[in-house]
VMD Tcl script that builds the backbone (N, CA, C; Angstrom):
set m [mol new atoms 384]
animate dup $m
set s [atomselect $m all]
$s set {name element resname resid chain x y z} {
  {N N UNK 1 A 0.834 -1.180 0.000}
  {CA C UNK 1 A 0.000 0.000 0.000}
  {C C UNK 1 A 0.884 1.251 0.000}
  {N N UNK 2 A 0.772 2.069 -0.778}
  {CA C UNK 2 A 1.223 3.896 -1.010}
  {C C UNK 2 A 0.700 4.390 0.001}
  {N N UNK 3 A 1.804 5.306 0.534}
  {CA C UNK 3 A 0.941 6.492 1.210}
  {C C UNK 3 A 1.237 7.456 1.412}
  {N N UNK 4 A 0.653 8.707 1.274}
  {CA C UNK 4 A 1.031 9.703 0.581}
  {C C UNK 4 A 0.806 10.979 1.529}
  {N N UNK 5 A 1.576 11.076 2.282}
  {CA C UNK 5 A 1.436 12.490 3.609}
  {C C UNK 5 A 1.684 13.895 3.443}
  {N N UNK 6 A 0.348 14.572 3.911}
  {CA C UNK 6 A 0.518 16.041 3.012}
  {C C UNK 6 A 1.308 16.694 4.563}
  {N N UNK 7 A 1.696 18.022 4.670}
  {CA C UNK 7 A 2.405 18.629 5.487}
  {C C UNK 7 A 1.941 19.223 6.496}
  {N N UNK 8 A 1.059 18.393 6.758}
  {CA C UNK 8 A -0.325 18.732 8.025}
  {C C UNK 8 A 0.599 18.307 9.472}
  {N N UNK 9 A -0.361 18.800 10.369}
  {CA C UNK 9 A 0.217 18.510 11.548}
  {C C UNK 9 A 0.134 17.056 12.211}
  {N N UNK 10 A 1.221 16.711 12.563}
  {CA C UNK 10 A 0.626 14.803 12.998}
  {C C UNK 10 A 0.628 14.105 11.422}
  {N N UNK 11 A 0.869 14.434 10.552}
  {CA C UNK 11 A 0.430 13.686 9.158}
  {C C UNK 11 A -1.117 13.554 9.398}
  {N N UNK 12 A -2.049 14.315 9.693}
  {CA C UNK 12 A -3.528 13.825 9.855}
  {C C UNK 12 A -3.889 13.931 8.548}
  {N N UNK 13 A -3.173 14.277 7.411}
  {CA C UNK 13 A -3.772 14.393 6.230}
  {C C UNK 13 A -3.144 13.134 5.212}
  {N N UNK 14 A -2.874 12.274 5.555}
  {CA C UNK 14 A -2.340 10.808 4.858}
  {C C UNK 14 A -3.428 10.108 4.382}
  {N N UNK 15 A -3.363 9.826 3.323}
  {CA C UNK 15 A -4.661 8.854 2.551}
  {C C UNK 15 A -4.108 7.713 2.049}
  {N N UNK 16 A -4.137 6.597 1.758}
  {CA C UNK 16 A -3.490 5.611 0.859}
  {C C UNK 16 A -4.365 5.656 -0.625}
  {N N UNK 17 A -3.364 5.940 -1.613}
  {CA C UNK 17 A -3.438 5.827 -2.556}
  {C C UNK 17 A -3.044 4.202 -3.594}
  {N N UNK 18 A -4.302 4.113 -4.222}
  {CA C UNK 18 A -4.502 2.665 -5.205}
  {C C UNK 18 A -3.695 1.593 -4.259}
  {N N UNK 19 A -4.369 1.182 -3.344}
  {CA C UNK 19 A -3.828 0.266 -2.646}
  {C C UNK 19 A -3.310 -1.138 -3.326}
  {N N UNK 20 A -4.349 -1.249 -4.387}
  {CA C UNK 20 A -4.446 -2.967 -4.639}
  {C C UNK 20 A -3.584 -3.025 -6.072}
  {N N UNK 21 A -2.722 -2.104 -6.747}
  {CA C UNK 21 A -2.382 -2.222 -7.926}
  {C C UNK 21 A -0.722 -2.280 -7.618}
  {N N UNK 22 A -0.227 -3.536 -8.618}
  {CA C UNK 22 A 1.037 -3.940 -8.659}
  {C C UNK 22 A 1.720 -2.717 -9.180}
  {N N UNK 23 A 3.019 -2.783 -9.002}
  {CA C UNK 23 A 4.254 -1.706 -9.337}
  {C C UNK 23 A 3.754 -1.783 -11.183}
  {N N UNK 24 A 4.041 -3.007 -11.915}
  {CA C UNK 24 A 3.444 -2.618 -13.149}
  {C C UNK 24 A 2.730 -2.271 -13.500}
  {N N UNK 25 A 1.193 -2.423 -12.711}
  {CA C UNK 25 A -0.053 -1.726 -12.816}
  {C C UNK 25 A 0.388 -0.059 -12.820}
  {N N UNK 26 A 0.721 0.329 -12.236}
  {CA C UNK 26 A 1.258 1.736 -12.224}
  {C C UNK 26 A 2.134 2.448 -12.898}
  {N N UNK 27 A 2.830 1.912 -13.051}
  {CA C UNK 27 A 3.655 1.696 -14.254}
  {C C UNK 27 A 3.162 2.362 -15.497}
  {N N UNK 28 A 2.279 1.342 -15.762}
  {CA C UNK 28 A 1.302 1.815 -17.242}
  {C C UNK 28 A 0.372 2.489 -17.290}
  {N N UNK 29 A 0.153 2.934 -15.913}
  {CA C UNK 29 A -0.772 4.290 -15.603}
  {C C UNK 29 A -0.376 5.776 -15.815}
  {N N UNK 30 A 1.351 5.326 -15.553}
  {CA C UNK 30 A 2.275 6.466 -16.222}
  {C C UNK 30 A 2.142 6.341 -17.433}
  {N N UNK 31 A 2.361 5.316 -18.287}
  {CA C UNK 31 A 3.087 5.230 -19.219}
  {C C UNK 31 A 1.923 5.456 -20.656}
  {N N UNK 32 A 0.972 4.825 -20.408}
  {CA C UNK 32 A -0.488 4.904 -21.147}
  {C C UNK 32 A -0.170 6.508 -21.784}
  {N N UNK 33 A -0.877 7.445 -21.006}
  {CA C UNK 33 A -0.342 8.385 -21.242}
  {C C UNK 33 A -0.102 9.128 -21.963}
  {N N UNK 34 A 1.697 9.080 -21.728}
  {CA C UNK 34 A 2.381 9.662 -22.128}
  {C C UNK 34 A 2.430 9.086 -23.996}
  {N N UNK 35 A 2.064 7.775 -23.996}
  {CA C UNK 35 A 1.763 7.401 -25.294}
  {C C UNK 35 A 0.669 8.059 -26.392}
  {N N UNK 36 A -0.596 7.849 -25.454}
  {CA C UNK 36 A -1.352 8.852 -26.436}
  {C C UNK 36 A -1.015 10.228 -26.381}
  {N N UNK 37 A -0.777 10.868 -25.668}
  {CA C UNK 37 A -0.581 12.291 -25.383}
  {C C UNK 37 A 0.674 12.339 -26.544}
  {N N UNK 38 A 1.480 12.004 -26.661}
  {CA C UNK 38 A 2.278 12.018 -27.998}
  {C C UNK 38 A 1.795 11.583 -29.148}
  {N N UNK 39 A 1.042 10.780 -29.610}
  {CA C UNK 39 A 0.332 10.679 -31.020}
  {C C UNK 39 A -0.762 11.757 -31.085}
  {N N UNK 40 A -1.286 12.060 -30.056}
  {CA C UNK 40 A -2.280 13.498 -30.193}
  {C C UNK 40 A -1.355 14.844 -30.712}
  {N N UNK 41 A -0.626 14.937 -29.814}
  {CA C UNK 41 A 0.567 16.168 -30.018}
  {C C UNK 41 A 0.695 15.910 -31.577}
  {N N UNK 42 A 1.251 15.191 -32.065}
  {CA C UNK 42 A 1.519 14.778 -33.438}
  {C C UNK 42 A 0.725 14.700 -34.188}
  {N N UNK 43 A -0.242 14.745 -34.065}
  {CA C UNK 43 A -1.267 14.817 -34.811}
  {C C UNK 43 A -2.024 16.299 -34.943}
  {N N UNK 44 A -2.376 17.096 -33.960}
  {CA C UNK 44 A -2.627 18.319 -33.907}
  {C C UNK 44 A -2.148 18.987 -34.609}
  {N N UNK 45 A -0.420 18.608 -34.552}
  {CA C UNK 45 A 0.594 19.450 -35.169}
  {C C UNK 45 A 0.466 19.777 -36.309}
  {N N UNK 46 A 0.364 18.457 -36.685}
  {CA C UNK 46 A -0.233 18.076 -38.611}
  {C C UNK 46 A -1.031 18.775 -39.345}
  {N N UNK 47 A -1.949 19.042 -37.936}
  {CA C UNK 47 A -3.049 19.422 -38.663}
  {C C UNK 47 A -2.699 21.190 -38.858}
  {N N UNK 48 A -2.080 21.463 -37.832}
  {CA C UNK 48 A -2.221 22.927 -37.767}
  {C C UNK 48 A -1.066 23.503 -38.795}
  {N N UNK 49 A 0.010 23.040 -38.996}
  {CA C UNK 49 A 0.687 22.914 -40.226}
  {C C UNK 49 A 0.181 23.028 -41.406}
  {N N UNK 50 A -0.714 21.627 -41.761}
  {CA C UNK 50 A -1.638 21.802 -42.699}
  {C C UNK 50 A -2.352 22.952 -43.260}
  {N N UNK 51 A -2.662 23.798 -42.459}
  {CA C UNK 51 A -3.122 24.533 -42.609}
  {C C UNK 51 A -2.688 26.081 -42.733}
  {N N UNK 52 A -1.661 26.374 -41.926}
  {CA C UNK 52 A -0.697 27.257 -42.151}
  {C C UNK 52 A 0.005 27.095 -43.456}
  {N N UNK 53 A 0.164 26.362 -43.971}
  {CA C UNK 53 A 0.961 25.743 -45.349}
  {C C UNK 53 A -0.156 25.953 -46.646}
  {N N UNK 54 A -1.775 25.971 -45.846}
  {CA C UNK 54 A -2.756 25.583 -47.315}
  {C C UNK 54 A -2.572 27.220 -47.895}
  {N N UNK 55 A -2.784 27.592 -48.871}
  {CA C UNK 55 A -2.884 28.415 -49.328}
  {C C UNK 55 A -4.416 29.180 -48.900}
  {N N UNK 56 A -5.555 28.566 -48.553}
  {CA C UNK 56 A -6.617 29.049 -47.978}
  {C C UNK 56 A -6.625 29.451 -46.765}
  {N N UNK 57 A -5.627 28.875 -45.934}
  {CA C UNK 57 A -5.359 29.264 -44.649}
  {C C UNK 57 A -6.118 29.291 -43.672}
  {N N UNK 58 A -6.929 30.392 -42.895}
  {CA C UNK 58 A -8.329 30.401 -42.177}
  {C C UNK 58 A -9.641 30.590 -42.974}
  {N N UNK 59 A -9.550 30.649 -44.118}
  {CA C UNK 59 A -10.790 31.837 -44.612}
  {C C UNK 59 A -12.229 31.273 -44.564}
  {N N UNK 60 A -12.215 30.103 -43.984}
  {CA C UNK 60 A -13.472 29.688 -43.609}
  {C C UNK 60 A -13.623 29.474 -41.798}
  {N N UNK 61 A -14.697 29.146 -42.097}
  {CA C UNK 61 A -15.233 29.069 -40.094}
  {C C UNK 61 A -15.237 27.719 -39.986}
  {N N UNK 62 A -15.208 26.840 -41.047}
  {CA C UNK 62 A -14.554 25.340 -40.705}
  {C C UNK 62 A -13.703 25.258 -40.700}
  {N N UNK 63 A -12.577 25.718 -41.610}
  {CA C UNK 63 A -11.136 25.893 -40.815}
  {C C UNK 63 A -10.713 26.458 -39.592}
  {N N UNK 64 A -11.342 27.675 -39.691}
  {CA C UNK 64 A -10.753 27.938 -37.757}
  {C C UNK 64 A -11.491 27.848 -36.905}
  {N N UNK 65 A -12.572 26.563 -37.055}
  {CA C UNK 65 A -13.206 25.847 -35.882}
  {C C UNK 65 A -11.643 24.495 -35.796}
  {N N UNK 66 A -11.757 24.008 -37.112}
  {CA C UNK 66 A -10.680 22.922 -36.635}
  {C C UNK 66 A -9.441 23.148 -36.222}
  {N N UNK 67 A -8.898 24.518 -36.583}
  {CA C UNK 67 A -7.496 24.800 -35.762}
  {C C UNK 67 A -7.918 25.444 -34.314}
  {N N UNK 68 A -9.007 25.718 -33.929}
  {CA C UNK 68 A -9.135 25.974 -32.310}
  {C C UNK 68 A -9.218 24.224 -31.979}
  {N N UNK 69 A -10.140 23.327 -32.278}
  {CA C UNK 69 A -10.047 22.229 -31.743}
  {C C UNK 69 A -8.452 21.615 -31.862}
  {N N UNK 70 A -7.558 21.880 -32.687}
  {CA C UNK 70 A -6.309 21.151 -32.511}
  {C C UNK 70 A -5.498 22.493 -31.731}
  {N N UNK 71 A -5.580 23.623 -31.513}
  {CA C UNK 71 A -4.662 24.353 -30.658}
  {C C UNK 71 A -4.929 23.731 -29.310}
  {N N UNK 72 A -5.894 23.447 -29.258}
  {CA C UNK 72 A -6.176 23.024 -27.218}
  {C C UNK 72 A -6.085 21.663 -27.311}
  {N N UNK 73 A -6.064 20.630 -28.780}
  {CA C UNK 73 A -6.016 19.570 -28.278}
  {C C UNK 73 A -4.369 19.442 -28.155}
  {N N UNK 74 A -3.470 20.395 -28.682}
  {CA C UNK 74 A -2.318 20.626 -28.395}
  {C C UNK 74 A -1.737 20.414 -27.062}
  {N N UNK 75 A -2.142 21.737 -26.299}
  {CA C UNK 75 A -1.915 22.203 -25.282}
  {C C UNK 75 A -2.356 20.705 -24.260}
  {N N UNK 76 A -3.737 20.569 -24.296}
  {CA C UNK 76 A -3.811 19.353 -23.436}
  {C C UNK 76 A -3.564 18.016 -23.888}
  {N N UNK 77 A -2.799 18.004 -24.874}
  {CA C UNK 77 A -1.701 16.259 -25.643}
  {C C UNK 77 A -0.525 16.822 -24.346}
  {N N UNK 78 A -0.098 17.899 -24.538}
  {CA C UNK 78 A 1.685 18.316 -24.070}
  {C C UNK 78 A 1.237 18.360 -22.791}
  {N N UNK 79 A 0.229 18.327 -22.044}
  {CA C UNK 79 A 0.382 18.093 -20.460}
  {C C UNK 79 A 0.015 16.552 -20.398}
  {N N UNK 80 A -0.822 16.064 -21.345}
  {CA C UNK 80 A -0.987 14.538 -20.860}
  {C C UNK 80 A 0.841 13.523 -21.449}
  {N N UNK 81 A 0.947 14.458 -22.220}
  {CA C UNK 81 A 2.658 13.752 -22.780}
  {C C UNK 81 A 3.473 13.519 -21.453}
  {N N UNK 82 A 3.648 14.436 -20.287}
  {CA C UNK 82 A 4.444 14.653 -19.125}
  {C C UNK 82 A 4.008 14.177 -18.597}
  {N N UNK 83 A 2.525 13.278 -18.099}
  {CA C UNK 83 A 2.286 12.751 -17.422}
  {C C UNK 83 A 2.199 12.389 -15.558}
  {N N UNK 84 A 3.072 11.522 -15.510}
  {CA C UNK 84 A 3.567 12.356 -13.928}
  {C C UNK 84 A 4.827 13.130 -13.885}
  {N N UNK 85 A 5.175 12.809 -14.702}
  {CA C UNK 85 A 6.742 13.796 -14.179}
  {C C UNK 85 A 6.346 15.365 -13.740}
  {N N UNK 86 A 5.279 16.117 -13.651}
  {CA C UNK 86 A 5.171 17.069 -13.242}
  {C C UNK 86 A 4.501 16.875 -11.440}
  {N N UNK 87 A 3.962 15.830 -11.320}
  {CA C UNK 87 A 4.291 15.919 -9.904}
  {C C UNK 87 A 5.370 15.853 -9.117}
  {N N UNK 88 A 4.442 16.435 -7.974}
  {CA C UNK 88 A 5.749 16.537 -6.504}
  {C C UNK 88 A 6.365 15.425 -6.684}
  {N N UNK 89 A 7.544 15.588 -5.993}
  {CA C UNK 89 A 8.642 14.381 -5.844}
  {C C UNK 89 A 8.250 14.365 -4.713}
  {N N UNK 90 A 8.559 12.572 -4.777}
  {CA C UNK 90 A 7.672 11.977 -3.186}
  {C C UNK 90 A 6.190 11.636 -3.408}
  {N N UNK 91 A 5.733 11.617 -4.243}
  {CA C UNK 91 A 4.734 11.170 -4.323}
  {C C UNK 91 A 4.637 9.963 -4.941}
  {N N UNK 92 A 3.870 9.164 -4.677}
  {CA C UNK 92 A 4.364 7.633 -5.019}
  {C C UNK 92 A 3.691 7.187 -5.905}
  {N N UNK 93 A 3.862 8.070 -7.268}
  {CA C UNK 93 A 4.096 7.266 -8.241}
  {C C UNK 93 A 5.162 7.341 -9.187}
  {N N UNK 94 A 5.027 6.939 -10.079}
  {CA C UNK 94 A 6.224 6.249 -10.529}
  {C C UNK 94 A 6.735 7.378 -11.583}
  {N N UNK 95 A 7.629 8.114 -11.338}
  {CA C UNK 95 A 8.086 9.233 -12.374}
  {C C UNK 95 A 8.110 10.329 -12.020}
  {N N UNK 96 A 7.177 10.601 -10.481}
  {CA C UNK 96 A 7.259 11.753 -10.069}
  {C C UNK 96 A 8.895 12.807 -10.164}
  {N N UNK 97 A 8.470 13.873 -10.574}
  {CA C UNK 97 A 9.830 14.471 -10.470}
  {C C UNK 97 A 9.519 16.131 -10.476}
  {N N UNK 98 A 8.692 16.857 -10.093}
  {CA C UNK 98 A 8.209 18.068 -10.218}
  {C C UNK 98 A 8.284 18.278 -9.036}
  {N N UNK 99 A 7.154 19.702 -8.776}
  {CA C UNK 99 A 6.945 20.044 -7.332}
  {C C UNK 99 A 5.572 20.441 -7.446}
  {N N UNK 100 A 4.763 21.516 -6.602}
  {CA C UNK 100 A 3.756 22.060 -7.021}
  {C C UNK 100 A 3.696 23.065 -7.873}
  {N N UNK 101 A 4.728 23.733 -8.642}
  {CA C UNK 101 A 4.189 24.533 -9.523}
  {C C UNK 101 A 4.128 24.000 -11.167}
  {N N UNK 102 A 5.172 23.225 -11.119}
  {CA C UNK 102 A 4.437 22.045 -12.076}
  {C C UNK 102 A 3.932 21.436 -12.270}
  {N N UNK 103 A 3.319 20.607 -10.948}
  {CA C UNK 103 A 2.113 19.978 -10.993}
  {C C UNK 103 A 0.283 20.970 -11.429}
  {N N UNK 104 A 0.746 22.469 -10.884}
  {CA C UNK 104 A -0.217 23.089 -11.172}
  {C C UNK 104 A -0.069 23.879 -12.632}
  {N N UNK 105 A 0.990 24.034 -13.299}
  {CA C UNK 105 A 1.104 24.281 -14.466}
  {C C UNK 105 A 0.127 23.419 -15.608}
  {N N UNK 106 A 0.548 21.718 -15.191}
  {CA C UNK 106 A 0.374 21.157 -15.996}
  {C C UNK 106 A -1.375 20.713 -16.031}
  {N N UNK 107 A -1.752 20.952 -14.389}
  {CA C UNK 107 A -3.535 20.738 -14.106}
  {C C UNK 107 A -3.805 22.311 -14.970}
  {N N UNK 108 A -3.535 23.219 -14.977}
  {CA C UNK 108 A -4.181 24.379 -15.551}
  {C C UNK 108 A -4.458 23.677 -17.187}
  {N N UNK 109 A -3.247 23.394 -17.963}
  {CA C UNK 109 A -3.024 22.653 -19.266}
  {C C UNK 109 A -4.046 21.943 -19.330}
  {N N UNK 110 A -4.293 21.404 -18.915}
  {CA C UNK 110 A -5.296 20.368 -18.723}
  {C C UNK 110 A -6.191 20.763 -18.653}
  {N N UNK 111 A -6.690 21.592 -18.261}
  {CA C UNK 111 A -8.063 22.483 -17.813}
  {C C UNK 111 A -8.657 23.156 -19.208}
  {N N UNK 112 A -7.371 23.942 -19.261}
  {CA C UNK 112 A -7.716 25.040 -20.791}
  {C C UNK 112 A -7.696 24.208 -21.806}
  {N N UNK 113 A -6.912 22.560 -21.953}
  {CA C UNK 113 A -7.126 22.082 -23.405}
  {C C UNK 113 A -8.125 21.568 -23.376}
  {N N UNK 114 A -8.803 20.769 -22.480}
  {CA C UNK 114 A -9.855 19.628 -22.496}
  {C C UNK 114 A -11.164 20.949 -22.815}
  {N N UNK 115 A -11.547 22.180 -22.093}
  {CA C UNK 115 A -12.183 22.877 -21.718}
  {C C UNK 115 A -12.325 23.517 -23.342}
  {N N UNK 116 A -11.015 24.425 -23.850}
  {CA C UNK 116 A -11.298 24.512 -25.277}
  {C C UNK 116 A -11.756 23.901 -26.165}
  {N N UNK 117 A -11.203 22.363 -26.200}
  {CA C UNK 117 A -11.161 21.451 -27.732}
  {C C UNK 117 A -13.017 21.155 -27.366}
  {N N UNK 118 A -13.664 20.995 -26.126}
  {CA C UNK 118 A -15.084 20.408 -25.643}
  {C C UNK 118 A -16.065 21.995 -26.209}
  {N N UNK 119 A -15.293 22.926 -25.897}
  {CA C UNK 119 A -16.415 24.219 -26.834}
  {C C UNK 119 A -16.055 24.599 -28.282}
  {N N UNK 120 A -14.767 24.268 -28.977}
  {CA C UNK 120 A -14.483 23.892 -30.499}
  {C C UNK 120 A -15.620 23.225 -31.111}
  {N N UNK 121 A -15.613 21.882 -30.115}
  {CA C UNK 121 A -16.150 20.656 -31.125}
  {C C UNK 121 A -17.663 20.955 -30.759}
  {N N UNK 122 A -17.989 21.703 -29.469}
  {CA C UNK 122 A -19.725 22.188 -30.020}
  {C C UNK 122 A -20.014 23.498 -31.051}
  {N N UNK 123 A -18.815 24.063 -30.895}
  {CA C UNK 123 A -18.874 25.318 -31.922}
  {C C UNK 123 A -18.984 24.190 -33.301}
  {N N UNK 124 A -18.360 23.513 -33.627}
  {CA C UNK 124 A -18.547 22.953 -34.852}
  {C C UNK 124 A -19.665 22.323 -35.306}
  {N N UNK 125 A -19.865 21.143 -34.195}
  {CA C UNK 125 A -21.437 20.600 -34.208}
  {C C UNK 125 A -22.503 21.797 -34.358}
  {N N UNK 126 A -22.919 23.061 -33.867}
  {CA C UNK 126 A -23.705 23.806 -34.508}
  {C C UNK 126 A -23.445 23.958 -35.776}
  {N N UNK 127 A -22.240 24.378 -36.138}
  {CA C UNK 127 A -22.024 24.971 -37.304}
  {C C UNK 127 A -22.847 23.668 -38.345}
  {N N UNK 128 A -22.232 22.660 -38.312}
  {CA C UNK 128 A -22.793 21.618 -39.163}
  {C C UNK 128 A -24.400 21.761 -38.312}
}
mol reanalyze $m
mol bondsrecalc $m
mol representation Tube
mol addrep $m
């Protein structure tokens, strides 16, 4: 069992975290991830390239509905790419290597991409 003590008095703030999952189980909880979060990144990229490169560029509202949905699916690929390494060190999982301002860097990332690409893709669904 993990356990994970915040800087409270007495440790009264200790919870055990995923008690029942093997070191490999966790493992690939990191690692998952950082896998898709890199074929997304790569893919966004593509797209937004694509488009910087077309000679039409933005001049429609279906094009720059789909480059807002790949700018944030950007932003939140490159925080799910880092995975844990932006948490505190000491925290027990596997890769930790940050502190809290990277851990909160990368929850903001997360916030603004998931939050953008989810009002893109209804901006688009109206549009169609």
């Amino acid at each position: 069992s993990y356990r994970y003590c915040n800087s409270g008095p007495n440790n009264l703030n200790c919870q055990t975290i995923m008690p029942s999952l093997s070191k490999a189980q966790l493992i690939s909880l990191v690692v998952a991830p950082m896998m898709t979060g890199s074929i997304s990144f790569i893919a966004s990229s593509i797209i937004l390239t694509m488009v910087y490169r077309s000679s039409l560029k933005l001049s429609t509202i279906y094009r720059r509905l789909v480059c807002g949905i790949s700018f944030f699916d950007l932003i939140q690929s490159l925080a799910s790419l880092t995975s844990s390494l932006p948490m505190p060190a000491g925290y027990p999982v596997w890769g930790a290597i940050g502190n809290d301002v990277t851990c909160g860097i990368q929850g903001f990332m997360l916030v603004v991409g998931v939050n953008g690409s989810i009002f893109y893709s209804l901006s688009l669904s109206i549009y169609f």
